[in-house]
C-alpha positions in Angstrom: -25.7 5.8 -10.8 -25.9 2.2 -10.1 -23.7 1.6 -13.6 -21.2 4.3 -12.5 -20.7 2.3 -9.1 -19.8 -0.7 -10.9 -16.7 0.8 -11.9 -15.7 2.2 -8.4 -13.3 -0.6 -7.7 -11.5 -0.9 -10.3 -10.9 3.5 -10.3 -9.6 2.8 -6.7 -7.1 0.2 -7.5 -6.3 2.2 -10.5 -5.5 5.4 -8.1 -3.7 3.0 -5.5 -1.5 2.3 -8.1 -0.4 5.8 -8.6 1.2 6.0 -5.1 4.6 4.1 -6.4 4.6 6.8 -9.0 4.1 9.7 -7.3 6.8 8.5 -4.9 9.5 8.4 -7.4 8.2 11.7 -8.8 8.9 13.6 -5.4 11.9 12.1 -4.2 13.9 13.6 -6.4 13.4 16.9 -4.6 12.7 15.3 -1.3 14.1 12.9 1.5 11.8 9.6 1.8 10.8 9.8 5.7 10.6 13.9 5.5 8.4 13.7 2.3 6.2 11.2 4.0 5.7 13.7 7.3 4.5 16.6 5.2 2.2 14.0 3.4 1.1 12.9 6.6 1.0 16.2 8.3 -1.4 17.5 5.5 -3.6 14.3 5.7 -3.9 14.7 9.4 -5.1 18.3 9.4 -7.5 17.5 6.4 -9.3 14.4 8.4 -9.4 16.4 11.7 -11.1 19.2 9.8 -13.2 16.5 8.6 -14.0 15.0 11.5 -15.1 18.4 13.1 -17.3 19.5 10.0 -19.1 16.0 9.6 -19.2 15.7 13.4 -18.8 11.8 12.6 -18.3 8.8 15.5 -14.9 9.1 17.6 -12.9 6.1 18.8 -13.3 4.7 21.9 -10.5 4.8 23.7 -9.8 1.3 24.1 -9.4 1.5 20.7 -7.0 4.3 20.3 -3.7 2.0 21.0 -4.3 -0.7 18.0 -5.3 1.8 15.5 -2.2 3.7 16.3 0.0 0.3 16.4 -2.1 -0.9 12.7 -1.2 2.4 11.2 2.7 2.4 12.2 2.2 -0.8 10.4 0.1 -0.2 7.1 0.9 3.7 6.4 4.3 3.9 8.5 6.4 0.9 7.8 4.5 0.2 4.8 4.7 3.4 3.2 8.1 4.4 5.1 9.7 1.1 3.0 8.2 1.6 0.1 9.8 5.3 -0.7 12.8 4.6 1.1 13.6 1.4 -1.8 12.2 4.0 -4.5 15.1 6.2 -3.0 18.1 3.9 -3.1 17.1 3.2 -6.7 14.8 0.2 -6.4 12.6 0.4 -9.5 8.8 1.4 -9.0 8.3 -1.9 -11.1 10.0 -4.1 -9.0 8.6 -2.4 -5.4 4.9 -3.0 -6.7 5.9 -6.6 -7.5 7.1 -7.5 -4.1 4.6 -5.6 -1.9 2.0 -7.0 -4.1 2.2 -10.4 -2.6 0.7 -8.2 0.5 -2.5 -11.2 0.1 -0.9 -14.1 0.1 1.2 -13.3 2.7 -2.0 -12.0 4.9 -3.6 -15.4 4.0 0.0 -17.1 5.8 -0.5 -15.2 8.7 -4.1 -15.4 8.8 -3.7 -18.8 8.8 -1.0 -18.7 11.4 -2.5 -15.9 13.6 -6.1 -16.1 13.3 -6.9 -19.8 12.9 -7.9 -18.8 9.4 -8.5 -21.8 6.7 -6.0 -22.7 4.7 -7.2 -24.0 1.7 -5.9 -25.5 -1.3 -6.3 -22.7 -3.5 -5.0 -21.0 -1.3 -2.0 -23.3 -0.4 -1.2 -23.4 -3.8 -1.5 -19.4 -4.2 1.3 -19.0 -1.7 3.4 -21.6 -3.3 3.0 -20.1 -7.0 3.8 -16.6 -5.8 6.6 -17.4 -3.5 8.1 -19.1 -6.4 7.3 -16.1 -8.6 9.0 -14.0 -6.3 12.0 -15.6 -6.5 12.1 -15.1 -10.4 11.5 -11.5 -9.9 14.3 -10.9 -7.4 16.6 -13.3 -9.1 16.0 -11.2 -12.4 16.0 -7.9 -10.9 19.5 -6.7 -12.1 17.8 -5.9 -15.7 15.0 -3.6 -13.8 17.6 -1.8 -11.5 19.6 1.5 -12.4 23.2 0.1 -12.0 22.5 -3.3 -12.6 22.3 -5.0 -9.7 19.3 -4.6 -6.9 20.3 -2.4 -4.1 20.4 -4.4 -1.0 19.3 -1.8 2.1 16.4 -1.2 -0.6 15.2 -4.8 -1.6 15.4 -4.7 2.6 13.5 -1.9 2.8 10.7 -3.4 0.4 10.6 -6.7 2.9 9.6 -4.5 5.8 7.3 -2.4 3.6 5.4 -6.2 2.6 5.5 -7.2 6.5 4.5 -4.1 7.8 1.5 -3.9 5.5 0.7 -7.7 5.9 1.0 -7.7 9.8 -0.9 -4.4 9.9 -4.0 -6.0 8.1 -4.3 -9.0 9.8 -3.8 -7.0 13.0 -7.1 -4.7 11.9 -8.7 -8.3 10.9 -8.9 -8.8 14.4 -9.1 -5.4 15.9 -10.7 -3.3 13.7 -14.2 -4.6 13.8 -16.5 -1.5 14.4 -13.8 1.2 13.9 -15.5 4.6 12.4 -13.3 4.4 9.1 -12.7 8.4 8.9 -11.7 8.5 13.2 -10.1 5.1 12.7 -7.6 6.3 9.6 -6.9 9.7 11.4 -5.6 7.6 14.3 -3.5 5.3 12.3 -1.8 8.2 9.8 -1.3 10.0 14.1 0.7 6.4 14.1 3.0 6.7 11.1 3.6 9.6 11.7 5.1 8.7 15.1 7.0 6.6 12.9 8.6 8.4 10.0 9.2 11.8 12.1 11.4 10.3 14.6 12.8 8.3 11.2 13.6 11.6 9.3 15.1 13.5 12.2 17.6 11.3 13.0 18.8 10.4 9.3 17.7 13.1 6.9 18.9 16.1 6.4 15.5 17.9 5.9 16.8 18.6 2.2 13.7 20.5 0.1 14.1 21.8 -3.4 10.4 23.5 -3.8 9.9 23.3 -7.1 6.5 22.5 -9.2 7.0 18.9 -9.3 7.1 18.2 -6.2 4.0 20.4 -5.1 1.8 18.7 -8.0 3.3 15.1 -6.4 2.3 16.1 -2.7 -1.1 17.5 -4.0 -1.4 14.5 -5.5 -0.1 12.1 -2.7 -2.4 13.9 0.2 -5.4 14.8 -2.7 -5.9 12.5 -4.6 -4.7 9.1 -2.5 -5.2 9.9 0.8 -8.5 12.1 0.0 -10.4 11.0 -2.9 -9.5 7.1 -2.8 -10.7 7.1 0.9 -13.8 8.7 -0.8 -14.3 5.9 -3.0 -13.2 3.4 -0.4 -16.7 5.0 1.7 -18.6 4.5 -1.1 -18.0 1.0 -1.6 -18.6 0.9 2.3 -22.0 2.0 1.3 -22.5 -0.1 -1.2 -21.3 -2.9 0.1 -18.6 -3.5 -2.5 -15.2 -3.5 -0.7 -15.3 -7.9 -0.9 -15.4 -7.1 -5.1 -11.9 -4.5 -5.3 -9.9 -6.9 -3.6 -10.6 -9.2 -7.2 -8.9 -6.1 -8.7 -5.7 -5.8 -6.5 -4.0 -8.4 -8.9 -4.0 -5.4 -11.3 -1.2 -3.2 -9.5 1.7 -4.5 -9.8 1.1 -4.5 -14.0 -0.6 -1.4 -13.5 2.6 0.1 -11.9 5.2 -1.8 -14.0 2.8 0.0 -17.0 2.8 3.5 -15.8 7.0 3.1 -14.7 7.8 2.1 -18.1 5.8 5.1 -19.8 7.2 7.8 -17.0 10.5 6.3 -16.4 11.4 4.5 -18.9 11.8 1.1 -16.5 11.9 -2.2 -18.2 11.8 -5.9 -16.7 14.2 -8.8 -17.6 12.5 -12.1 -19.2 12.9 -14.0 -15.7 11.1 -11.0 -13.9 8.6 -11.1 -16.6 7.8 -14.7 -16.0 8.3 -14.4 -11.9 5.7 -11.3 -12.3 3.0 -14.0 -14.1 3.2 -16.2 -11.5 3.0 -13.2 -8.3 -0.4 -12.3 -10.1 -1.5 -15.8 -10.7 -0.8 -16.7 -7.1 -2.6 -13.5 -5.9 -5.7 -14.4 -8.1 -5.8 -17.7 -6.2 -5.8 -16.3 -3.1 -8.2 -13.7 -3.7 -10.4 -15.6 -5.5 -11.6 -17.5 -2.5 -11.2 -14.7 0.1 -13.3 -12.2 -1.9 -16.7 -14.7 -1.5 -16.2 -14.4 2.5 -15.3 -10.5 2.5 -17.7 -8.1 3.7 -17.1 -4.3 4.0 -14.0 -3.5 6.1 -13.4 -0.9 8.3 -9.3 -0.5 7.4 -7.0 0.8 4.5 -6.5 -1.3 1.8 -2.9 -2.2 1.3 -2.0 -0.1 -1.2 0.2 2.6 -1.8 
């Protein structure tokens, strides 16, 4: 068993992954913000069924208002930007890329926020993957469906990265303590308070029920919201949550990899090269942060 739980981490990330995937799979038959309340709906009633079988810790109430604000953050603007940009057309590839900077932009504010060291690897981290960034934007016309980035989407994907980077250094500071299954329940109650009010006032509540989409949401509420929480206790547990954020390097390549076998999505020679340097300044972020991280109490940013 001990062998087997080496591997944990790297089966989450590999699962987080999936999320950009499934979200292109679904949409399709589904508006963005409505498909996200049904995911949400279902994830609610399966924690607070959950929560009433395992008779785990509650929140205390002082803790109720930030783990509703972090999850607006992390599950509604986060998620809510991410399959909004899938929806305008914004390649799966190209989403992962941007969120995926979600590190060094927590290490900005961190250092802004929190009072957090800045170091040099770290400094230089931020620098490599702004720049990479750039290159992937810049060359984003070869990864889009009509040749040049949609705008509201490439928009959309900027308030998915803040809302997941703001929402983790807000649970940085908040979070401490938090029962993880009480503390998630709370937070998907908060994106949900932001993608219904989202999908009432600018979808049409358009649903073609076909087998696709059932296998997506199955997937969506089973297999990311359910099982990778499952793993994410076990490396509670086991004291392993410092080691997957080493692996978190791995999505956006991971994504780019599963869009071009599903989708058929390719990348232009300057997104390429941008995409090398978002990964190499991730890796120099992480590298340092993961020798000071100790088992966390929130969601990992990840779709």
């Amino acid at each position: 068993m001990p062998t087997l739980t080496r591997f944990i981490p790297f089966a989450f990330v590999l699962i987080w992954s999936t999320g950009f995937i499934g979200a292109k799979f679904g949409l399709p038959y589904m508006e963005p913000f409505f498909l996200l309340v049904l995911r949400y709906a279902l994830v609610l009633a399966l924690f607070g069924l959950g929560l009433l079988l395992w008779r785990g810790p509650l929140l205390a109430a002082r803790d109720i208002p930030s783990q509703l604000l972090v999850g607006s953050l992390i599950h509604g603007a986060y998620l809510g930007g991410v399959f909004y940009s899938i929806s305008r057309g914004v390649p799966a590839g190209l989403v992962a890329i941007i969120v995926g900077m979600q590190p060094l932009l927590t290490a900005l504010l961190g250092w802004l926020w929190l009072n957090e060291r800045l170091t040099r690897a770290t400094a230089t981290g931020l620098l490599v993957g702004f720049l990479g960034l750039l290159l992937v934007v810049g060359g984003a016309g070869a990864l889009s469906q009509d040749g040049a980035p949609d705008g509201a989407g490439l928009v959309a994907t900027l308030i998915a990265l803040m809302g997941i980077s703001t929402g983790t250094v807000l649970q940085k500071r908040h979070g401490a303590g938090v029962p993880l299954l009480a503390g998630t329940t709370v937070q998907y109650a908060g994106a949900l308070a932001v993608t219904l009010p989202l999908a009432l006032l600018f979808e049409t509540g358009r649903v073609e029920p076909t087998w696709p989409l059932m296998l997506t949401m199955a997937w969506l509420v089973l297999g990311l919201s359910v099982l990778a929480i499952s793993l994410l206790m076990v490396m509670i547990r086991s004291d392993q949550v410092g080691r997957v954020t080493s692996y978190f390097y791995l999505v956006p390549p991971l994504t780019m990899l599963q869009a071009w076998l599903f989708f058929g999505e390719t990348m232009s020679a300057l997104s390429a090269i941008g995409t090398l340097l978002v990964i190499g300044g991730i890796y120099l972020v992480i590298r340092r942060t993961r020798r000071d991280a100790g088992p966390q109490r929130a969601l990992p940013a990840r779709g």
